[in-house]
DRENMIPA-271492 format. One record per residue: x, y, z of N, C-alpha, C in turn. Coordinates in nm, 2 decimals, decimal comma. Example, Ala and Ser with C-alpha at 12.3 -4.5 7.8 and 13.67 -1.06 7.14 Angstrom:
DRENMIPA-271492
{lumpa {1,32 -0,57 0,78} {1,23 -0,45 0,78} {1,32 -0,33 0,78}}
{lumpa {1,28 -0,22 0,71} {1,37 -0,11 0,71} {1,29 0,00 0,79}}
END
This chain:
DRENMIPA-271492
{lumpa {-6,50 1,45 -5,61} {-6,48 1,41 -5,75} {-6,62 1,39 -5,82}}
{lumpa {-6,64 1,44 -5,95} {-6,74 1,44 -5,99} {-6,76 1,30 -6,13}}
{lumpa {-6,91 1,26 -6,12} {-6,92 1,17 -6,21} {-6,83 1,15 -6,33}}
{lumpa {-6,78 1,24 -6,38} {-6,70 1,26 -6,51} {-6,58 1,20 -6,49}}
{lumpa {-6,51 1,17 -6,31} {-6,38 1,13 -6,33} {-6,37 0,99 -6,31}}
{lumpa {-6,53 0,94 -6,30} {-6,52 0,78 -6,28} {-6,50 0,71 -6,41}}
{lumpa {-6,47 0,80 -6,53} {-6,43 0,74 -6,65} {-6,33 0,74 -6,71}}
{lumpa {-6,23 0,83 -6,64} {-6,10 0,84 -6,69} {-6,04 0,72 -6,65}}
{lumpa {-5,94 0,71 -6,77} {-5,88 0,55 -6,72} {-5,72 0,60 -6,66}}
{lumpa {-5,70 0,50 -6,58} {-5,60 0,47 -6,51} {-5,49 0,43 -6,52}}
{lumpa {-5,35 0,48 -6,62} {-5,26 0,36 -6,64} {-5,22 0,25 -6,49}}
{lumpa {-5,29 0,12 -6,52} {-5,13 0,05 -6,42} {-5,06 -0,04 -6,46}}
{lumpa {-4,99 -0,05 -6,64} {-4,88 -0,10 -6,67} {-4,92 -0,14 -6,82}}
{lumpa {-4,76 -0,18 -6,84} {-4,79 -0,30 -6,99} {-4,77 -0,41 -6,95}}
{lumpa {-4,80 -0,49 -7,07} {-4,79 -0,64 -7,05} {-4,64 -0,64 -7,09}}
{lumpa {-4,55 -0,75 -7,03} {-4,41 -0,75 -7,01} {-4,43 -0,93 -7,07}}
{lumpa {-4,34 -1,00 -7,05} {-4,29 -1,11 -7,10} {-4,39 -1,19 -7,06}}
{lumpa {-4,42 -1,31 -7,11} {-4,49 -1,43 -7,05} {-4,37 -1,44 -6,91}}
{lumpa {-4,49 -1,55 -6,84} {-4,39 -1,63 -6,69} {-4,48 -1,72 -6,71}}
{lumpa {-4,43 -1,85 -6,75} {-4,49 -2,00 -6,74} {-4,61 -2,03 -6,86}}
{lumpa {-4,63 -2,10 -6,82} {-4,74 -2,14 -6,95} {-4,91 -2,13 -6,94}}
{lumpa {-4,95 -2,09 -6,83} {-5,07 -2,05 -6,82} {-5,11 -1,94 -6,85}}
{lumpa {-5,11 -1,86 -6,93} {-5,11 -1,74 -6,99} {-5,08 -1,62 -6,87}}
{lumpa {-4,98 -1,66 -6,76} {-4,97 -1,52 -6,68} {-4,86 -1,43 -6,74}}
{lumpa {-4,78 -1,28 -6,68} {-4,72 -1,23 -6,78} {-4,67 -1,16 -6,68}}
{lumpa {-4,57 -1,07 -6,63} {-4,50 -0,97 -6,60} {-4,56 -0,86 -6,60}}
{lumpa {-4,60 -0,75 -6,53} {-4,62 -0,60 -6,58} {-4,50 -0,52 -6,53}}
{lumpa {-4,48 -0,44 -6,65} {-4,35 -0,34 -6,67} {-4,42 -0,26 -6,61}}
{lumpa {-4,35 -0,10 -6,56} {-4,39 -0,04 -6,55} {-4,52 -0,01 -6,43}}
{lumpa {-4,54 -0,11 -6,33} {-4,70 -0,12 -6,27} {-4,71 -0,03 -6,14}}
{lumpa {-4,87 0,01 -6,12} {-4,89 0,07 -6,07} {-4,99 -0,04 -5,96}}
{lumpa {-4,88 -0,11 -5,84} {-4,96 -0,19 -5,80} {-5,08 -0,19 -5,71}}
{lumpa {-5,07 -0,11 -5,66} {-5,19 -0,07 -5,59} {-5,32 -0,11 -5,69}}
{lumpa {-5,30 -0,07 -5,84} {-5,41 -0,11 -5,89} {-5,44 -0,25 -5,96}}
{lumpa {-5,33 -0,37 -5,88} {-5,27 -0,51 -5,95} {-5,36 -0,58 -5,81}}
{lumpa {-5,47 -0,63 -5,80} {-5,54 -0,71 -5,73} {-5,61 -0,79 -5,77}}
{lumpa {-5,62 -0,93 -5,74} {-5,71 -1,08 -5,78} {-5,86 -0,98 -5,76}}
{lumpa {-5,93 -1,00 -5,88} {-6,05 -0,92 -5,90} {-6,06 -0,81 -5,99}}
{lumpa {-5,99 -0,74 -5,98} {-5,98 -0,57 -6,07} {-5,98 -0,64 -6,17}}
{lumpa {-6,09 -0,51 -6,23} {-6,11 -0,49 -6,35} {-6,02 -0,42 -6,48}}
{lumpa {-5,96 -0,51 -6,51} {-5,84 -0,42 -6,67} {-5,94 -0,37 -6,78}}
{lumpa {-5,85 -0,28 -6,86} {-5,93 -0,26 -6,98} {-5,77 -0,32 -7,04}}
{lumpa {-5,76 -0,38 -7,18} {-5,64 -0,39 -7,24} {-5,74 -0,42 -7,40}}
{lumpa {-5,64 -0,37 -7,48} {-5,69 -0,39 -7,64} {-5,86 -0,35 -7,64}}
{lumpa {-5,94 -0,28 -7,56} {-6,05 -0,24 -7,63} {-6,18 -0,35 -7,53}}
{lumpa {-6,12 -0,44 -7,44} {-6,19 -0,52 -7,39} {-6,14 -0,51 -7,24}}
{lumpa {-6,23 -0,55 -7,14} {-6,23 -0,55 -6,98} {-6,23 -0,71 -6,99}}
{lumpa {-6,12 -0,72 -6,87} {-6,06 -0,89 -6,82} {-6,01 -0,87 -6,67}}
{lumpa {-6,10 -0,91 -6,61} {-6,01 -0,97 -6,47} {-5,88 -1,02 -6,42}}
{lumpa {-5,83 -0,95 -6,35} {-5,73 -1,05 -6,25} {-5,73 -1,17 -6,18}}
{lumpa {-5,74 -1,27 -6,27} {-5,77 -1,37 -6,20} {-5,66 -1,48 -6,10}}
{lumpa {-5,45 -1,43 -6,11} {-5,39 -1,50 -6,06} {-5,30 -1,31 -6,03}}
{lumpa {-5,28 -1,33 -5,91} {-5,15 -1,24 -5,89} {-5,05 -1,34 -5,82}}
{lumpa {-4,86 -1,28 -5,85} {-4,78 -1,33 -5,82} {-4,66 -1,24 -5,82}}
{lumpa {-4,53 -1,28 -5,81} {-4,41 -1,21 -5,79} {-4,44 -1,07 -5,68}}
{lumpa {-4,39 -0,97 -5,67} {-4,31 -0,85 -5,60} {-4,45 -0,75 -5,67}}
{lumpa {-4,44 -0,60 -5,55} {-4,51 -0,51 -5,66} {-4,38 -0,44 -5,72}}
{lumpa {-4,29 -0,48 -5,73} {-4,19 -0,40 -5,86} {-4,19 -0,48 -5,94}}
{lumpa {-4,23 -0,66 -5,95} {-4,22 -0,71 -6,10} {-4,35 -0,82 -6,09}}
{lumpa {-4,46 -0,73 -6,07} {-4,57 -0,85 -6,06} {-4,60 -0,90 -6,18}}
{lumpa {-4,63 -1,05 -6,13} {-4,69 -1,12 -6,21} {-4,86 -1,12 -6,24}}
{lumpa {-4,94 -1,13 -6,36} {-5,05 -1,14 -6,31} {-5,08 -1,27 -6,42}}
{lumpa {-5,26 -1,32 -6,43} {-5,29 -1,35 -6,52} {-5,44 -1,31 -6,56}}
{lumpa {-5,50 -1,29 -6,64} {-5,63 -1,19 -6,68} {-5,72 -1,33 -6,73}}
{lumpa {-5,86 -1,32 -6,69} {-5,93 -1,41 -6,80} {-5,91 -1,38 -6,93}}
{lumpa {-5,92 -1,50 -6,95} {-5,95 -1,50 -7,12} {-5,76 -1,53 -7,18}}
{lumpa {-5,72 -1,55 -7,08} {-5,57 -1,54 -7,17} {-5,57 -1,66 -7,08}}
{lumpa {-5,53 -1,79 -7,17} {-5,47 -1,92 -7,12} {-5,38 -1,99 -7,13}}
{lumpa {-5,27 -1,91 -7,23} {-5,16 -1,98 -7,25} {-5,08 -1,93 -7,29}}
{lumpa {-4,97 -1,95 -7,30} {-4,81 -1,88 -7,33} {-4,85 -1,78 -7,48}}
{lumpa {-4,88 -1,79 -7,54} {-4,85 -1,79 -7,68} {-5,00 -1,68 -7,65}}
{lumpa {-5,11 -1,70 -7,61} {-5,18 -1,56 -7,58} {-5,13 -1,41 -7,45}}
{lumpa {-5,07 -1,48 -7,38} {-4,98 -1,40 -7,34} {-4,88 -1,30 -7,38}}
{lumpa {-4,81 -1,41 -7,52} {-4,71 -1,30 -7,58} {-4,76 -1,23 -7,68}}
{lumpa {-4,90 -1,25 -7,73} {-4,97 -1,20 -7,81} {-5,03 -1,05 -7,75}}
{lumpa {-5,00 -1,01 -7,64} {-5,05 -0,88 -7,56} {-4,92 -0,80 -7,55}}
{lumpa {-4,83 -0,85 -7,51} {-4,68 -0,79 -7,54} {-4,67 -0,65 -7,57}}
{lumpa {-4,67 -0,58 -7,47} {-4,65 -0,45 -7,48} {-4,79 -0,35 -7,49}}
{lumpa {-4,91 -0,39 -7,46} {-4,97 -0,35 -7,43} {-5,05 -0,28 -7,32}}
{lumpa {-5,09 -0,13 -7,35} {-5,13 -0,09 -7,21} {-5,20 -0,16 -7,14}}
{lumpa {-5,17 -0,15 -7,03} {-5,32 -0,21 -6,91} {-5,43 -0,06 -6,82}}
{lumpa {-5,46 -0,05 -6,84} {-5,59 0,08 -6,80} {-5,70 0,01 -6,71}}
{lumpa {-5,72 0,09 -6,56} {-5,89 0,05 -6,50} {-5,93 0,18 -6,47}}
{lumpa {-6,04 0,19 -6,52} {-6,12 0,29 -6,49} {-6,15 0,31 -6,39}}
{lumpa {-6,13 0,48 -6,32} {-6,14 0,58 -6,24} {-6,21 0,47 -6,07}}
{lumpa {-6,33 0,49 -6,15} {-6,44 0,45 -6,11} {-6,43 0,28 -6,03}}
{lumpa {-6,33 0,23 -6,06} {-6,29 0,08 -6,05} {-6,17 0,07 -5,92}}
{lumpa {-6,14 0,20 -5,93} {-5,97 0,21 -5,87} {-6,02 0,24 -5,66}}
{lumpa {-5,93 0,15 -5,63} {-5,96 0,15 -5,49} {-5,97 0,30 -5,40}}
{lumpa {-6,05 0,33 -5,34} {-6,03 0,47 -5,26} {-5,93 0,53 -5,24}}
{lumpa {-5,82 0,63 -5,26} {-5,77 0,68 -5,17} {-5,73 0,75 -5,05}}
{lumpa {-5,61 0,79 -4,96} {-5,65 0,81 -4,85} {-5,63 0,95 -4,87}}
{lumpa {-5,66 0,99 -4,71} {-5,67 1,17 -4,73} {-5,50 1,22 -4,77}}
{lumpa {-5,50 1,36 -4,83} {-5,36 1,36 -4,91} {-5,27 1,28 -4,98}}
{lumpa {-5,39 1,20 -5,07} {-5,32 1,11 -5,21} {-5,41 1,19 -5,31}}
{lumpa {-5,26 1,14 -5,42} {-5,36 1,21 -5,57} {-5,35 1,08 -5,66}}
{lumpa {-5,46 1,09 -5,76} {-5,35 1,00 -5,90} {-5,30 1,10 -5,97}}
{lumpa {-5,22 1,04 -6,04} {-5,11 1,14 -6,11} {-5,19 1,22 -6,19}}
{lumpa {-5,32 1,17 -6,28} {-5,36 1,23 -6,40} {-5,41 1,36 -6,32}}
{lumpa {-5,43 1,34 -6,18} {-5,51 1,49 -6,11} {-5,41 1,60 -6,11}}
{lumpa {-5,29 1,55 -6,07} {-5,19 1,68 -6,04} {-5,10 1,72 -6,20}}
{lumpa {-5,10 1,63 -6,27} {-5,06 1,66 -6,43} {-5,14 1,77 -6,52}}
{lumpa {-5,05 1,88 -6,51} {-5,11 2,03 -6,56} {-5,13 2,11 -6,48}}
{lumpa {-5,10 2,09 -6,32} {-5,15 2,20 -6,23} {-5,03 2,30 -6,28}}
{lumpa {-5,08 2,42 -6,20} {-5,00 2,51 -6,19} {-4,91 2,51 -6,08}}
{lumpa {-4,77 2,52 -6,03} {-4,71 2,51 -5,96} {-4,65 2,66 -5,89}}
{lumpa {-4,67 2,71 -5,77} {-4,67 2,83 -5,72} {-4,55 2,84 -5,58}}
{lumpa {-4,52 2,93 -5,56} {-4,46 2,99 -5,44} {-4,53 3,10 -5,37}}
{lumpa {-4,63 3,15 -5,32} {-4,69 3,28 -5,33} {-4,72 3,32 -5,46}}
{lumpa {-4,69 3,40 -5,44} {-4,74 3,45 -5,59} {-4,62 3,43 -5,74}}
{lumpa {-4,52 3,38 -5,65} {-4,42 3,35 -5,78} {-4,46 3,24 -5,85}}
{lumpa {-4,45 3,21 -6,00} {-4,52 3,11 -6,09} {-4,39 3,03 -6,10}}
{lumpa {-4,42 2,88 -6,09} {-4,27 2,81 -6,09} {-4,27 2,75 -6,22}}
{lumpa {-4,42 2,67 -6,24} {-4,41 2,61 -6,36} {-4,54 2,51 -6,37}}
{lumpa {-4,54 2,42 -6,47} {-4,62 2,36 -6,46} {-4,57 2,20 -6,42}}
{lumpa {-4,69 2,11 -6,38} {-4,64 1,97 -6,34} {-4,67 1,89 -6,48}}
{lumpa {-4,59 1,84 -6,47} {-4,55 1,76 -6,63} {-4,60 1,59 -6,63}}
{lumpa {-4,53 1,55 -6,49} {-4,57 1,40 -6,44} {-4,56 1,38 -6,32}}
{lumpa {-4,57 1,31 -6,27} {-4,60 1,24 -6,17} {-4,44 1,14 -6,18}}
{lumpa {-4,34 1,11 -6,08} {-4,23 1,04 -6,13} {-4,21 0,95 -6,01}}
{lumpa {-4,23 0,80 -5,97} {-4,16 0,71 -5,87} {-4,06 0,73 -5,78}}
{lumpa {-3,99 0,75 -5,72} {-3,84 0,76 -5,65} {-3,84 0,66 -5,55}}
{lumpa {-3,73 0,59 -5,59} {-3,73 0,51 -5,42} {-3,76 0,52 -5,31}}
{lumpa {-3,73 0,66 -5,27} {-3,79 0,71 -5,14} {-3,93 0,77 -5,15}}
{lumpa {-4,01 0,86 -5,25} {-4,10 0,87 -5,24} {-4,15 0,93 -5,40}}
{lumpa {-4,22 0,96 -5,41} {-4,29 1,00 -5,54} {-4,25 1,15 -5,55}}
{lumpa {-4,24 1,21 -5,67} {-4,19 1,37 -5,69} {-4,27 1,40 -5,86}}
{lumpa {-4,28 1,51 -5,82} {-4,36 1,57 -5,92} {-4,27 1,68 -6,00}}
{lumpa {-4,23 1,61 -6,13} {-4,19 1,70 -6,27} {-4,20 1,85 -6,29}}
{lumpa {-4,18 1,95 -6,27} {-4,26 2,03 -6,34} {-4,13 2,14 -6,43}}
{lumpa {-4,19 2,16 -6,57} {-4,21 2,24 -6,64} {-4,17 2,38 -6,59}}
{lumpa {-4,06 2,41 -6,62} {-4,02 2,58 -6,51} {-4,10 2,66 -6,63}}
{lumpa {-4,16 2,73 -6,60} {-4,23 2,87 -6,68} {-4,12 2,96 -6,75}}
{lumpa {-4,04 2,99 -6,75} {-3,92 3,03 -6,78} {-3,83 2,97 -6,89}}
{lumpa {-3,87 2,82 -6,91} {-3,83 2,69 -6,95} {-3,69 2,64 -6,88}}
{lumpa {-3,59 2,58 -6,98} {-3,50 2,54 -6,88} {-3,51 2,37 -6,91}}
{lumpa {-3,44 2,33 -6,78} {-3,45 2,18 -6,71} {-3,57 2,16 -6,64}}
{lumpa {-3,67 2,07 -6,63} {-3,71 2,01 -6,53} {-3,71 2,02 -6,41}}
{lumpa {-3,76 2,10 -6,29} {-3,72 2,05 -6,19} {-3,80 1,96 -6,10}}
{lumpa {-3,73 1,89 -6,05} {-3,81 1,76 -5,94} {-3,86 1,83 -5,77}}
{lumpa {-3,99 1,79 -5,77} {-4,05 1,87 -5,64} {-4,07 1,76 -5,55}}
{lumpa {-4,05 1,69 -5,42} {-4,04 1,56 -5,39} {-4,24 1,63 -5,32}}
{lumpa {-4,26 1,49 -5,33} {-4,42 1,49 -5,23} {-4,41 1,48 -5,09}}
{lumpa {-4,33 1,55 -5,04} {-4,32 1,56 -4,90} {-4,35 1,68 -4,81}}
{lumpa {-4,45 1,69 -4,65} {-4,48 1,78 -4,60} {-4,42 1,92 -4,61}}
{lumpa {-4,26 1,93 -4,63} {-4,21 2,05 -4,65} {-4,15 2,10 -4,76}}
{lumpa {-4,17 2,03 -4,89} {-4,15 2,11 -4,99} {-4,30 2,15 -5,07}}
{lumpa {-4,40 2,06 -5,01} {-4,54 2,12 -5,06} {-4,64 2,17 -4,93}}
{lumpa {-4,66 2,24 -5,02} {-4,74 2,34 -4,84} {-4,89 2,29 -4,87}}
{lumpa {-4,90 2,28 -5,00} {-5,05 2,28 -5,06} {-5,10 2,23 -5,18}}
{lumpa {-5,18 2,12 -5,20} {-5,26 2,08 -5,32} {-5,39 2,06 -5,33}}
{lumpa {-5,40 2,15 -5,44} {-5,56 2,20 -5,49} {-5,58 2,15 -5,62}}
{lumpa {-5,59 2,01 -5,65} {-5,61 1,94 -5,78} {-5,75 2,06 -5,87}}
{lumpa {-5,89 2,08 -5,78} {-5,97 2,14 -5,85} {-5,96 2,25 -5,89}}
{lumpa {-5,84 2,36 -5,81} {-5,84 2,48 -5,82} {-5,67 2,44 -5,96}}
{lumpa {-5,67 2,34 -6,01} {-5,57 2,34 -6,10} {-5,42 2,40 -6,02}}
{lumpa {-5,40 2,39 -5,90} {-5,26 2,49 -5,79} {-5,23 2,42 -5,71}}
{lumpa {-5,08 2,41 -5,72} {-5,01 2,32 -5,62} {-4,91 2,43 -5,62}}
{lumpa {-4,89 2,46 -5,43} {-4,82 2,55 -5,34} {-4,66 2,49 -5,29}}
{lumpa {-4,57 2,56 -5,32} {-4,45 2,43 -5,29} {-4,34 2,54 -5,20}}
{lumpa {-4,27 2,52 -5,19} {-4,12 2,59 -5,05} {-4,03 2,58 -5,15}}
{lumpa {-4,03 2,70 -5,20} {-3,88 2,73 -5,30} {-3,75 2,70 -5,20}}
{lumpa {-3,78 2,75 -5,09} {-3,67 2,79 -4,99} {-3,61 2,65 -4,96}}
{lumpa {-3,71 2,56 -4,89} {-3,72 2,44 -4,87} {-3,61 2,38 -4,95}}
{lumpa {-3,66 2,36 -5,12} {-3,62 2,26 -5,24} {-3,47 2,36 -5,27}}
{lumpa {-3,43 2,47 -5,19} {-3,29 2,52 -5,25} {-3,32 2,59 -5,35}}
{lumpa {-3,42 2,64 -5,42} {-3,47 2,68 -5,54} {-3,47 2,86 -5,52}}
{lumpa {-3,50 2,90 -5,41} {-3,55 3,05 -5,35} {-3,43 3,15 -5,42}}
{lumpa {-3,45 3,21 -5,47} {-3,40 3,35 -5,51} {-3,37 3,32 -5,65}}
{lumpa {-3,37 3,24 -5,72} {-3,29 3,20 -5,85} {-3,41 3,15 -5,94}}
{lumpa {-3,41 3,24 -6,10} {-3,51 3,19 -6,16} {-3,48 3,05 -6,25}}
{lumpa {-3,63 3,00 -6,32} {-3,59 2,85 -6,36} {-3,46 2,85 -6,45}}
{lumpa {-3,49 2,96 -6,57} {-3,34 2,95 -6,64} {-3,22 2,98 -6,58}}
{lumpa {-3,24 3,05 -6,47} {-3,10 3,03 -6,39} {-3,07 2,90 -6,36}}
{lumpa {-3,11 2,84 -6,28} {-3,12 2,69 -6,25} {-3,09 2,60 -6,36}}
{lumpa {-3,14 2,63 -6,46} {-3,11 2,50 -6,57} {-2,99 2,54 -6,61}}
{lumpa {-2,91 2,65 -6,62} {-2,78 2,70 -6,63} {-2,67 2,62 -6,56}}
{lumpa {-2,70 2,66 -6,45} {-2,59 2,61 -6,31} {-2,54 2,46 -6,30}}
{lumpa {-2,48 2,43 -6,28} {-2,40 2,30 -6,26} {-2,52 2,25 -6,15}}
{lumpa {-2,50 2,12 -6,17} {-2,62 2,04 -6,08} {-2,49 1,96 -5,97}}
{lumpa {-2,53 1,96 -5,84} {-2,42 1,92 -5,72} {-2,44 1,75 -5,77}}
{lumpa {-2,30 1,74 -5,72} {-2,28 1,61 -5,68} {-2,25 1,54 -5,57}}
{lumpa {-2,25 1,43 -5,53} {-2,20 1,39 -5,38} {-2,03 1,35 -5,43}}
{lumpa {-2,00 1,38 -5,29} {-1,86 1,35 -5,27} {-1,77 1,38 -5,37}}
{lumpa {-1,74 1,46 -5,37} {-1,60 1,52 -5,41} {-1,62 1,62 -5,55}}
END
């Protein structure tokens, strides 16, 4: 990674409801890995610390300097939270941030699938959006050893198992056509 990406910023959440009266607050939406006593936020135009973490990483609580009380808490209310690139803890071998794989090209061999649109959560694991070339629906690619053979953030190409995901022989607008399965019955 080159100097340039230590500046891109990072969503990991909005500010959600106050909790209690020392200006801590809920983050919707968070990306906790990047919710640690220390880390550096950007929110409204200014950088504030983590100075209290609390609750779950699905409904953490935090509190930032400079916010001391209920009423400056709700005064952020819905506001992004961003830390720069540069700020954000290492990751390990075969992790991306989302902003890296958002726009790749999505491939089979030489068949074009589509583009990746987002990056999306799943209970079980994280899956990648993409954009069929063809247009259509969405289809969801999970991040797992056998429906991705390959990711090449720099080379803008991510390699995936049509066969694997049920996808093989059928183009995207066929697919967004077809009835989507359901369980049981």
């Amino acid at each position: 990674m080159g100097d340039a990406d230590a500046t891109v910023s990072l969503p990991v959440g909005r500010v959600g409801r106050p909790h209690g009266l020392d200006g801590s607050f809920y983050v919707t939406r968070p990306r906790p890995r990047l919710l640690f006593i220390g880390a550096a936020l950007r929110i409204a135009g200014r950088s504030a610390a983590i100075v209290r973490r609390a609750g779950t990483d699905r409904r953490p609580i935090v509190r930032l300097e400079g916010v001391a009380d209920r009423s400056a808490a709700e005064a952020l209310r819905g506001l992004e939270l961003t830390v720069e690139r540069g700020d954000a803890p290492a990751l390990a071998e075969g992790e991306w941030w989302a902003h890296e794989l958002e726009g790749c090209t999505v491939v089979d061999g030489e068949q074009l699938v589509g583009t990746v649109s987002r990056l999306i959560e799943l209970p079980s694991c994280e899956a990648l959006e993409v954009r069929p070339a063809q247009g259509g629906e969405p289809v969801l690619v999970p991040m797992v050893k056998d429906a991705v053979r390959r990711v090449e953030p720099g080379e803008r190409r991510i390699e995936v198992d049509l066969a694997f995901l049920d996808l093989a022989g059928t183009s995207p607008s066929a697919r967004a056509r077809s009835p989507r399965r359901e369980r049981g019955g």
